[in-house]
C-alpha positions, 0 to 999 in steps of 0.5 A: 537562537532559542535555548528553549523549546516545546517539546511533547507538552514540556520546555526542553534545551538540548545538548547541542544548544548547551555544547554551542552557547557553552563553548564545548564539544558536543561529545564532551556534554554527552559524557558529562550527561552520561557520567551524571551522579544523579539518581536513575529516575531523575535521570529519564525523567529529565535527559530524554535521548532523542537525534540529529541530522548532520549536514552529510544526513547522519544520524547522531545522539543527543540529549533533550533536557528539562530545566530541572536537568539543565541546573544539574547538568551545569552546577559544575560548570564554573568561570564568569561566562558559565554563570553568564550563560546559566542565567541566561537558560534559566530566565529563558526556561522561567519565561517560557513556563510562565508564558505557558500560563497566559491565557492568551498563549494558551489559546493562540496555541490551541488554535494554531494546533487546532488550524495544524490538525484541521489541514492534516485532516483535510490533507488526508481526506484530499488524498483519500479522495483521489484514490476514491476518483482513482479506483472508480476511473480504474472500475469504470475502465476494466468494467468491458474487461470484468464482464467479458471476463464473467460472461464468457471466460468463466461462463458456467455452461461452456463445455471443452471439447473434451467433455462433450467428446466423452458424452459421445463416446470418443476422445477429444481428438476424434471429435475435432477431425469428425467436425472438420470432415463435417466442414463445422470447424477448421483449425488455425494457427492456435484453435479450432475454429468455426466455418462462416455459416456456423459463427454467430449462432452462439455456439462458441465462445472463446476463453484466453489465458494469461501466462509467462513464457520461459523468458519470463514475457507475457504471453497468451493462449486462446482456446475455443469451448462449447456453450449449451447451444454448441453442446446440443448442435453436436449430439444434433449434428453426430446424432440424428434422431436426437431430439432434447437436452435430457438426452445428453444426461441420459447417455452418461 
């Protein structure tokens, strides 16, 4: 059992310690604190608050006391056993403190503090290295997703429908029917898209949106856009005697 302890840079006892080698409840010793005639700053530089944990995990009030806070707690506490047990703190407190000016100990303590820090550190450095292994893994496994993601969903030269269809003068829907009837594009369940002979020509690509259905699921939605090459086989394909790009601007 140790009646002393280091804590933040100081020996201390406790309330609890003084409640058990004392014989007294450990609320009583908190109301003698409590009820100390002592000066207020004698009080906070001597009783620091501080908890523990009960055996159910409740957290409950106690005291840290300096040797200093101790003597004047107990001066009241009279009977051969107080005596007994005042001494028996007191030569605990003066071996500690004189313990704390060996040069042995004080250089035993900064090495075992040292080794603690020294573990932490390498600990924290461990962890920061496995979220580093983590996120490249991570990184190298979304790399497909990022560049299909930058190439082709958010492509700067893909056109809807839409747009190219007010190039031409029509609406969206007019168009879509006109590249149907031409046998350039059919339509499935969900989008149009295009006959055998036109694929892999580079005149399509494909953009897929992520959304939540009403239920809260995850859910996509596929839809077809124009790349610049799909753009100009339309004004081609509507316009015969199209010939180059700057004819598109031109038109608008």
């Amino acid at each position: 059992m140790n009646l002393v302890e280091s804590k933040n840079g100081r020996e201390v006892t406790t309330s609890l310690m003084v409640a058990e080698v004392f014989g007294k409840s450990h609320g009583k010793v908190i109301r003698d604190i409590k009820n100390l005639t002592c000066s207020k700053e004698f009080g906070e530089a001597n009783f620091g608050s501080s908890s523990y944990s009960t055996k159910q995990g409740k957290e409950l009030p106690m005291y840290e006391i300096t040797k200093d806070g101790f003597s004047f707690l107990v001066m009241g506490y009279t009977g051969e056993k107080a005596s007994e047990f005042k001494e028996m703190f007191i030569s605990e407190f003066n071996k500690r403190e004189a313990m704390l000016k060996n040069d042995d100990y004080i250089v035993s303590r900064a090495l075992t503090i040292l080794e603690k820090r020294t573990l932490a550190l390498e600990a924290r450095l461990q962890q920061k290295d496995e979220q580093i292994k983590l996120q490249e893994h991570v990184i190298v496994e979304q790399a497909p997703k990022v560049e299909y993601h930058d190439k082709v969903l958010q492509s700067t030269t893909s056109y809807n429908t839409t747009t190219i269809a007010k190039e031409l003068g029509m609406s969206a829907v007019a168009l879509n029917q006109k590249l149907r009837d031409m046998k350039i594009i059919f339509r499935t369940e969900d989008h149009w898209v295009l006959y055998h002979q036109y694929q892999n020509k580079g005149y399509t690509e494909t953009r897929t949106a992520h959304f939540k259905g009403s239920n809260g699921d995850e859910r996509t939605s596929i839809s077809t856009v124009w790349t610049e090459n799909g753009r100009e086989f339309i004004h081609k394909k509507l316009n015969p005697k199209f010939s180059r790009p700057s004819e598109i601007r031109a038109s608008l």
